[in-house]
BAKOLPA-429912 format. One record per atom (N, C-alpha, C): atom name; residue number from 0; x, y, z; residue in three letters. Coordinates in steps of 0.1 Angstrom, whole numbers, padded with zeros to 4 digits. Each point is the difference from the previous one (the first is absolute). Example, Ala and Ser with C-alpha at 12.3 -4.5 7.8 and 13.67 -1.06 7.14 Angstrom:
REM residues 2
<pt "N",0,<0132,-0057,0078>,"ala">
<pt "CA",0,<-0009,0012,0000>,"ala">
<pt "C",0,<0009,0012,0000>,"ala">
<pt "N",1,<-0004,0011,-0007>,"ser">
<pt "CA",1,<0009,0011,0000>,"ser">
<pt "C",1,<-0008,0011,0008>,"ser">
//
This chain:
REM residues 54
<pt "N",0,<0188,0540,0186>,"unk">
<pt "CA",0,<-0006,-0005,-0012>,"unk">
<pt "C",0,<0009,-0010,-0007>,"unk">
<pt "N",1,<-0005,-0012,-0008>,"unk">
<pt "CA",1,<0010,-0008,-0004>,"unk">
<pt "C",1,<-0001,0003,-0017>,"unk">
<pt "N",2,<0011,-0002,-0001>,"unk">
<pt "CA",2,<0006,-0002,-0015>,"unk">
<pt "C",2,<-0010,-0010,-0007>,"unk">
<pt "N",3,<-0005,0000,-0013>,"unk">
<pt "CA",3,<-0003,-0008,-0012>,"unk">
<pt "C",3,<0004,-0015,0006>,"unk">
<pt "N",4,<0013,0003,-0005>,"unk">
<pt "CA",4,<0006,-0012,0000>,"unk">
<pt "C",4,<0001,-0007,0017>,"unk">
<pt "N",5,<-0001,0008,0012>,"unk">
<pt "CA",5,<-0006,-0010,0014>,"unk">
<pt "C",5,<-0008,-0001,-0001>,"unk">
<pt "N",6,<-0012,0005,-0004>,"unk">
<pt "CA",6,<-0013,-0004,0000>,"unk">
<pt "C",6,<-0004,-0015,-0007>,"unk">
<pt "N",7,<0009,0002,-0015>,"unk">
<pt "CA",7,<-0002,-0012,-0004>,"unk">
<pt "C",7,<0008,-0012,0005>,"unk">
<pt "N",8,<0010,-0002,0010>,"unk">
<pt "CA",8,<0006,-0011,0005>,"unk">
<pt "C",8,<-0008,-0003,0011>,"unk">
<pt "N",9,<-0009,0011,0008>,"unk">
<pt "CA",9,<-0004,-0002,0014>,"unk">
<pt "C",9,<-0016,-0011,-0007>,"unk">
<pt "N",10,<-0004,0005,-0016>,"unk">
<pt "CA",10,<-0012,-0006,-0003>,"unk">
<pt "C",10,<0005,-0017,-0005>,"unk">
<pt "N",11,<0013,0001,-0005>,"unk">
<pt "CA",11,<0005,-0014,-0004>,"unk">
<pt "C",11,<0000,-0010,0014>,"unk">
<pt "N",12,<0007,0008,0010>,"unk">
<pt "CA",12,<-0001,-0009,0013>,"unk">
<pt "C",12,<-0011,-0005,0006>,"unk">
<pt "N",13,<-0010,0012,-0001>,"unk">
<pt "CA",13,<-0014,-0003,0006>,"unk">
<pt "C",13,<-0003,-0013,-0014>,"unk">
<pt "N",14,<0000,-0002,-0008>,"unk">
<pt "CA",14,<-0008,-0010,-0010>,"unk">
<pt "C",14,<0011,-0010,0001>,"unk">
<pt "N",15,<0007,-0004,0001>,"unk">
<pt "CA",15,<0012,-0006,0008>,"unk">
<pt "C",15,<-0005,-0010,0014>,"unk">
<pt "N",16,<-0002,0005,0005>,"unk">
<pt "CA",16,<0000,0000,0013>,"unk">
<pt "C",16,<-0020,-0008,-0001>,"unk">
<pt "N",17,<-0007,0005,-0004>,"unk">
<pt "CA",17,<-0013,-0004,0000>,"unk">
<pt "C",17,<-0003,-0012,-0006>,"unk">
<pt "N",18,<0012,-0001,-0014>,"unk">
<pt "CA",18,<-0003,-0012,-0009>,"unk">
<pt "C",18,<0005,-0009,0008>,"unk">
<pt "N",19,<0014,0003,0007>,"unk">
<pt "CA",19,<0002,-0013,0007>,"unk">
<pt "C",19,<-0005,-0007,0012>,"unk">
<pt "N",20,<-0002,0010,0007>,"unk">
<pt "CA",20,<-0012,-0003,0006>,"unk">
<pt "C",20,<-0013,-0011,-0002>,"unk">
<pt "N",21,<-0003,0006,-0012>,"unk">
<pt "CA",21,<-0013,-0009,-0006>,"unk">
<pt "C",21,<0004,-0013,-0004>,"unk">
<pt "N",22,<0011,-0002,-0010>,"unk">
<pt "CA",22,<0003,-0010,-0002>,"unk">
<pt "C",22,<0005,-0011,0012>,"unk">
<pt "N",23,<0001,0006,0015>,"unk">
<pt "CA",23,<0010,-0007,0009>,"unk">
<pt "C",23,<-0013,-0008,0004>,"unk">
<pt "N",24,<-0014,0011,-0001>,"unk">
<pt "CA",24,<-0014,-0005,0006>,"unk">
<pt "C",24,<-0002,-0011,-0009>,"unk">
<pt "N",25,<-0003,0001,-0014>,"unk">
<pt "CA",25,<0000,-0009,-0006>,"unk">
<pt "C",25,<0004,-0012,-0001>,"unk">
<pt "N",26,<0016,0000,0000>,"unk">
<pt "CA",26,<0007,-0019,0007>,"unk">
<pt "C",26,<-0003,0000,0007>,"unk">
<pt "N",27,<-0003,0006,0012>,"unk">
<pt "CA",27,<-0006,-0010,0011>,"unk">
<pt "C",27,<-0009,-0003,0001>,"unk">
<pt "N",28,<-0010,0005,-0007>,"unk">
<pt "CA",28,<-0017,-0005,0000>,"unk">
<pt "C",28,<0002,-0014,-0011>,"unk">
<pt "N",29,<0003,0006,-0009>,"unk">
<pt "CA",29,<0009,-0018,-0005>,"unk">
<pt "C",29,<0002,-0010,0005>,"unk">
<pt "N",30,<0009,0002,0011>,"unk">
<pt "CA",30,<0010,-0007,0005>,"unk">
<pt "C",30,<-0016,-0008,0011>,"unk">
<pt "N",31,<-0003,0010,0002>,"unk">
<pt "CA",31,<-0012,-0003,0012>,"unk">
<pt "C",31,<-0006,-0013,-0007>,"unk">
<pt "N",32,<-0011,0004,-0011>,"unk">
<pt "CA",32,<-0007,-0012,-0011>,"unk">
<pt "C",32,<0006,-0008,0000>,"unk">
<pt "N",33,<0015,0001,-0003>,"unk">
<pt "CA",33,<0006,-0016,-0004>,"unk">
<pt "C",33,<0001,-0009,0012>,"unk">
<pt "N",34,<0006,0005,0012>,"unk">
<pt "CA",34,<0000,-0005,0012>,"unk">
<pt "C",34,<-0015,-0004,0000>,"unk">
<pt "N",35,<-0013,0005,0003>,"unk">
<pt "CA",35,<-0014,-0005,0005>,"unk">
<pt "C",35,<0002,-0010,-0011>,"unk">
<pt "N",36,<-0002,0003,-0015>,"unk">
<pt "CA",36,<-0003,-0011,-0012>,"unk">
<pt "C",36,<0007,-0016,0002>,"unk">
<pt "N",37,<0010,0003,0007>,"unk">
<pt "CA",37,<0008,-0013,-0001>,"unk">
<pt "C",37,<-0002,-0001,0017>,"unk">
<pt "N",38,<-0004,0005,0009>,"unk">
<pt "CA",38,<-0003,-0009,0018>,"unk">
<pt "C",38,<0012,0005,0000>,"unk">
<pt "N",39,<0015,0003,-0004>,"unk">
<pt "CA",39,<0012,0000,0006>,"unk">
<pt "C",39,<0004,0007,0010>,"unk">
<pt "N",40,<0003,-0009,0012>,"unk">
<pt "CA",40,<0005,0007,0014>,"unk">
<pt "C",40,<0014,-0008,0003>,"unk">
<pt "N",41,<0010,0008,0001>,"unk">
<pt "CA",41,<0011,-0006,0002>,"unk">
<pt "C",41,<0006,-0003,0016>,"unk">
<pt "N",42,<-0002,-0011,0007>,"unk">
<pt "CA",42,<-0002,-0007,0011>,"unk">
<pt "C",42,<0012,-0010,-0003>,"unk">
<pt "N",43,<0013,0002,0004>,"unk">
<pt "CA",43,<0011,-0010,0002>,"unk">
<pt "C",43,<-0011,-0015,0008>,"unk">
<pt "N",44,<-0003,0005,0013>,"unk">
<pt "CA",44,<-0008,-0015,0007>,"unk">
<pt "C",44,<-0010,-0010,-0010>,"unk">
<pt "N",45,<-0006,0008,-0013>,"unk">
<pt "CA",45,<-0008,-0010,-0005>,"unk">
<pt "C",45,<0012,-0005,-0013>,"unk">
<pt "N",46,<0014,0000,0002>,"unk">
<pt "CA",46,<0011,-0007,-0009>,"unk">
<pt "C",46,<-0005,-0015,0006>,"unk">
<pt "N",47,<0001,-0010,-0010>,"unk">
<pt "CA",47,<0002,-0016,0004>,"unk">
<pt "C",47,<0016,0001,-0003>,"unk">
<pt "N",48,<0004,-0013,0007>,"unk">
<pt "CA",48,<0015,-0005,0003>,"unk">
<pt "C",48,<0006,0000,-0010>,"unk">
<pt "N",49,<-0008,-0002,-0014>,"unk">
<pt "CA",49,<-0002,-0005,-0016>,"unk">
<pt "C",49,<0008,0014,-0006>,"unk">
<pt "N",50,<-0009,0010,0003>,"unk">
<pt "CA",50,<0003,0012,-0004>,"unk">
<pt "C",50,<0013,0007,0005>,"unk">
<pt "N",51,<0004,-0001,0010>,"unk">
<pt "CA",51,<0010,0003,0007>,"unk">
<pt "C",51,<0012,-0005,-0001>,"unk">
<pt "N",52,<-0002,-0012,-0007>,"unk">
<pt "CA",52,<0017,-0010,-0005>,"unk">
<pt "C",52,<0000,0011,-0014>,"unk">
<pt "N",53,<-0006,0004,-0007>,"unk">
<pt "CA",53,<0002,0003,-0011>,"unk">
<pt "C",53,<0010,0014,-0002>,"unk">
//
């Protein structure tokens, strides 16, 4: 049987653990939109000569 007080660290980890989780899902579905919203695909071959001096 656990203690009060493991019970409540083992409930902090689980909500811990869940929230970051969710949040990690969340920037990347972000991250996803911004990439589609803007076409950006990062392809060194489509650099011009232009871009490449810089």
């Amino acid at each position: 049987m656990l203690s009060q007080e493991e019970v409540e660290a083992f409930q902090n980890m689980i909500v811990n653990l869940l929230s970051a989780n969710a949040e990690e899902l969340e920037e990347r579905e972000n991250h996803r939109k911004l990439e589609k919203n803007y076409g950006f695909v990062w392809d060194e071959s489509q650099l011009t000569e232009e871009d490449e001096e810089k």
